[in-house]
C-alpha positions, 0 to 999 in steps of 0.5 A: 500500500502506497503512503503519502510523504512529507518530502521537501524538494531539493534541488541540486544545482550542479549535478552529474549521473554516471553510467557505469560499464566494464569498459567505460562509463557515460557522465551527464553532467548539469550545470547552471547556464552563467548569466541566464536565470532558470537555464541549464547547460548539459555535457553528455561524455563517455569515459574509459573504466581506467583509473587514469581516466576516471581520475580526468573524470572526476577532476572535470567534475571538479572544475564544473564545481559539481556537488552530487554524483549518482551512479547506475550499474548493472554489475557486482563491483564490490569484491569480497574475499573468499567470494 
């Protein structure tokens, strides 16, 4: 049975999405659009799963000041021992 919540929106102003595959992943990054109230600027790339990469990745996000990341993956990339 579904309920009703008391949730407050929140908006994030900079924010990024990852897709997360074995050879790459795809950002999609959202950033406010400098000098136009109310409008967004959107950066679509594709990344190597290489930590040299995905280090220039998060730098990137970095320099476009990008305050939270969600991540999608369709695989177990937590690995225990003696799994």
């Amino acid at each position: 049975m579904l309920t009703e919540t008391h949730d407050t929106e929140e908006i994030i102003e900079r924010v990024a999405a990852l897709d997360i595959g074995k050879a790459e992943a795809v950002c999609c990054a959202r950033v406010p659009r400098e000098g136009t109230p109310g409008r967004r600027l959107q950066e679509v790339g594709t990344w190597p799963t290489m930590t040299r990469s995905l280090l220039e990745l998060s730098d990137h996000l970095r320099c476009l000041r990008v305050t939270r990341v969600v991540m999608e993956a369709t695989s177990d990339y937590v690995r225990r021992e003696g799994a």
